[in-house]
C-alpha positions in Angstrom: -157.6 203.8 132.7 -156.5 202.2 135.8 -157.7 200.9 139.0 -156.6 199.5 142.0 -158.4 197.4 144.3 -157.2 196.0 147.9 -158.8 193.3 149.4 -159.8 192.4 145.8 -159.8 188.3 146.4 -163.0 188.1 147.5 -166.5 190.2 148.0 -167.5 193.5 147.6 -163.6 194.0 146.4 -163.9 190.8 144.0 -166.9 192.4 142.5 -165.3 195.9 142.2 -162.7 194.6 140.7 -164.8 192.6 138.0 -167.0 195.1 137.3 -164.5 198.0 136.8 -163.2 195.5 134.4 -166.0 195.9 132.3 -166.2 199.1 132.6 -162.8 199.1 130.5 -160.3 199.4 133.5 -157.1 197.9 133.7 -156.9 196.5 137.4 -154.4 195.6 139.8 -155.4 193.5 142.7 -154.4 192.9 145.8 -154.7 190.9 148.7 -152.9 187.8 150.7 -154.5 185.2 149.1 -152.3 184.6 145.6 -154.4 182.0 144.5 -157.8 183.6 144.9 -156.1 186.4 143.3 -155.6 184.6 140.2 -159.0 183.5 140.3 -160.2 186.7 140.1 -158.0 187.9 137.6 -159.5 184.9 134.9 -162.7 186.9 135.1 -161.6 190.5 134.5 -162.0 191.2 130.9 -159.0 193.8 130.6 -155.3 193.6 132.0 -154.9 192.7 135.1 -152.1 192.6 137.8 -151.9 190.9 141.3 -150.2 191.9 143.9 -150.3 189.2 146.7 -149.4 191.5 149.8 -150.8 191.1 153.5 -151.8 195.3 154.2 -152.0 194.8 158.0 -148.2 194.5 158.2 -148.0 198.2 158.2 -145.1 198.3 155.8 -146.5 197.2 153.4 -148.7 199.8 152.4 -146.1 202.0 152.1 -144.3 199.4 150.1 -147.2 199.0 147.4 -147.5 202.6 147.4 -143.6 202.3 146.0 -144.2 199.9 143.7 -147.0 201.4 141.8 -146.1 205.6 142.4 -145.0 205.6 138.8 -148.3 204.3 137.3 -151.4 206.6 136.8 -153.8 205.2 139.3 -157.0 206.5 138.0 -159.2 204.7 141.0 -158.5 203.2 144.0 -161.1 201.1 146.2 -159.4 200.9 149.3 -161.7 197.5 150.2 -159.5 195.9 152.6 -161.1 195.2 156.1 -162.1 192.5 159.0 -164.0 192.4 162.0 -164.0 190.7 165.7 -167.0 190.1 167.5 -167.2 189.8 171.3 -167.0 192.2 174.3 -164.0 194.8 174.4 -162.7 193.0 177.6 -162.8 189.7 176.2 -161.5 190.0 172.4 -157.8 189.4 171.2 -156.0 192.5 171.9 -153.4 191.5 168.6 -156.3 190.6 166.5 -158.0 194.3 167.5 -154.1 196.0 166.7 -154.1 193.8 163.3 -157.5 195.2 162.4 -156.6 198.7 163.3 -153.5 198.5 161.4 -155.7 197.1 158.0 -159.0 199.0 158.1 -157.6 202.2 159.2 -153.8 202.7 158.4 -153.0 201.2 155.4 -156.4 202.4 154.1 -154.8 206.2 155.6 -151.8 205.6 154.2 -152.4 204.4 150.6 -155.7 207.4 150.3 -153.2 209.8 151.3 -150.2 209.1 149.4 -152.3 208.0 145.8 -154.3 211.4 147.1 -151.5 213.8 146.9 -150.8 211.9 143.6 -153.9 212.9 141.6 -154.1 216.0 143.0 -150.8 217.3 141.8 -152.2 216.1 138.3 -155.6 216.9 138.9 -157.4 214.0 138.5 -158.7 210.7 140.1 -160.8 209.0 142.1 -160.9 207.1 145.4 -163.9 204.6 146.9 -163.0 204.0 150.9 -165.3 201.4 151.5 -166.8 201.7 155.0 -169.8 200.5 156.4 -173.3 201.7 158.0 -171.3 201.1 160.9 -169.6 204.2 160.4 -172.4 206.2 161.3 -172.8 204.2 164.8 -171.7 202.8 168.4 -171.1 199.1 167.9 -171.4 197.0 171.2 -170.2 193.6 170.5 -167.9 194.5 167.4 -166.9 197.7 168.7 -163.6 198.3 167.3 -165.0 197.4 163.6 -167.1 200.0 163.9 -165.1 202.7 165.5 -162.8 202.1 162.5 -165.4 202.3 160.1 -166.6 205.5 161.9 -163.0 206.9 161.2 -163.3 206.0 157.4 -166.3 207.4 156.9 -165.9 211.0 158.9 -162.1 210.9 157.2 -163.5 210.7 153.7 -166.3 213.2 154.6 -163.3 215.7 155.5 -161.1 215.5 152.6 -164.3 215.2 150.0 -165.2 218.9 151.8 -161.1 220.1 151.3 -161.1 218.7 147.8 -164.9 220.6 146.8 -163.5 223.8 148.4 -159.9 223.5 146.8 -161.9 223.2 143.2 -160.0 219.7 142.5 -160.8 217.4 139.5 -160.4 214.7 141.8 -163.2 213.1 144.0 -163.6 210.4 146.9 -166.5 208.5 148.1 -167.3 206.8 151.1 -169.4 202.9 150.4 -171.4 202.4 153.6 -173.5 198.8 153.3 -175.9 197.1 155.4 -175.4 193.3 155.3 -173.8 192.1 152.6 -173.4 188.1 151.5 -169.3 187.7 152.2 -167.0 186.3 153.9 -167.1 189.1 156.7 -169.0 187.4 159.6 -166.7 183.5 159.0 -163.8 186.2 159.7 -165.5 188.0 162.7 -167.3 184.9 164.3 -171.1 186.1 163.8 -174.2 185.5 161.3 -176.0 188.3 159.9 -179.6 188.0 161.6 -181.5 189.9 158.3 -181.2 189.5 154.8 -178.3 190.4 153.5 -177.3 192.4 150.2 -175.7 190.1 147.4 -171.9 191.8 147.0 -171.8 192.0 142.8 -175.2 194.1 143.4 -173.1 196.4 146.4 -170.9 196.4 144.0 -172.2 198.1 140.9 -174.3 200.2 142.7 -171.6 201.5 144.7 -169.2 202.0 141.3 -171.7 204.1 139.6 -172.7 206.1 141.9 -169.0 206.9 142.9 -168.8 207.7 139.1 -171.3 210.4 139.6 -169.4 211.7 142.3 -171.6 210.5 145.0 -170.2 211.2 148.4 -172.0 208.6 150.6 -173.0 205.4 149.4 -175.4 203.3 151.0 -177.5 200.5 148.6 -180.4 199.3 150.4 -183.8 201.2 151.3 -183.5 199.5 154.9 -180.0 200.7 155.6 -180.6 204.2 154.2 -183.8 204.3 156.7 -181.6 202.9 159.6 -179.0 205.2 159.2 -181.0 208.4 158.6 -183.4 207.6 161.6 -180.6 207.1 164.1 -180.6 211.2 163.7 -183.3 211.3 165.5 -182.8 208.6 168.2 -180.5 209.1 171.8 -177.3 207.8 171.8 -178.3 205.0 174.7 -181.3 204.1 172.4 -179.0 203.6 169.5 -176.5 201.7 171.4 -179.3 199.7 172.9 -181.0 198.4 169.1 -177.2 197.6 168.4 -176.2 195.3 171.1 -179.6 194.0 170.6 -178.6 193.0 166.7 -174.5 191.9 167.3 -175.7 189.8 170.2 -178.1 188.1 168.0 -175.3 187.7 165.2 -172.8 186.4 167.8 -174.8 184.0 169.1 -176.0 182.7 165.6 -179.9 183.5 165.8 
């Protein structure tokens, strides 16, 4: 068996990567950072490949798609992802286009084209790994969660075509609360609750994409956020959110 795992240097895509290691996986990992890479790589128990590649240039996922058509992926955890906190007027328009290009093309890209792979042989498996953001308005780290709102509806969709189309192959959607990585250093915030630790995120998110599991959300806090914000207006919602990215903007 085979895996592969983007954004693997670090995280909940470190911890993927470790653990589908012991779960008997071969996995190839990817990321920017070489040398974390190889870091990661001394802990995975099985064979391992790395595959130092920076997925926001949008070439490239089309490029690592080439180099590894001809290999049976048998899971890939499209993990890849950053965020930018601030107001939409005042944020870096070429940081915003870099994180459109990572957590929403090249995660399009390589689900589609490893997709159309194991469906054609009938089999495999795909984790998109999203966030609770995915199921809401984010003021203050808006475009983070407007992409993880496309993940998570775009997994939805094809998990419904694949279940209709009788396919042997199934995708999952992870959607985490807080979780103790490197996200907020990247986006310029501080989580203001307790955060999740990410080799717990991890496992939990694994097995229960082994069972098929369509959404995954670890956490008996973020399951009750997110199934309450059903029953809340839109303004309300938007309101509670503001409230918590100010909070993690400012530190407090």
């Amino acid at each position: 068996m085979k895996a592969l795992v983007t954004g693997a240097s670090n995280g909940i895509g470190k911890d993927i990567a470790i653990y589908l290691g012991k779960l008997g996986y071969d996995v190839i990992l990817v990321s920017r950072d070489e040398k974390k890479l190889n870091e990661v790589a001394k802990q995975i128990e099985t064979n391992t490949k790395i595959i130092p590649m920076d997925l926001s240039v949008r070439d490239n996922s089309f490029k690592l798609y080439d180099m590894l058509k001809d290999e049976k992926i048998d899971f890939l955890v499209n993990n890849a992802g950053f965020g930018l906190f601030g107001n939409s007027w005042e944020t870096d328009l070429g940081r915003e286009l870099k994180m459109l290009d990572l957590n929403v093309y090249s995660l399009h890209i390589l689900t589609k084209l490893f997709l159309q792979d194991m469906v054609k042989r009938n089999s495999g498996r795909i984790l998109n790994v999203a966030s609770m953001a995915g199921f809401f308005a984010g003021p203050k780290l808006n475009t983070y969660y407007a992409t993880k709102n496309y993940v998570t509806k775009w997994t939805m969709g094809i998990y419904e075509e694949l279940r209709k189309a009788k396919k042997n192959v199934h995708i999952s959607c992870l959607c985490p609360g807080p979780v103790d990585t490197n996200f907020n250093k990247v986006a310029g915030g501080e989580f203001t609750v307790k955060a999740l630790s990410s080799d717990y995120v991890a496992k939990y998110a694994v097995d229960k994409a082994l069972k098929n599991k369509l959404i995954i959300i670890p956490g008996f806090v973020t399951k009750l956020a997110v199934f309450f914000n059903r029953f809340i207006s839109y303004k309300f919602s938007l309101k509670i959110v503001y409230t918590m990215q100010d909070k993690k903007s400012k530190g407090v």
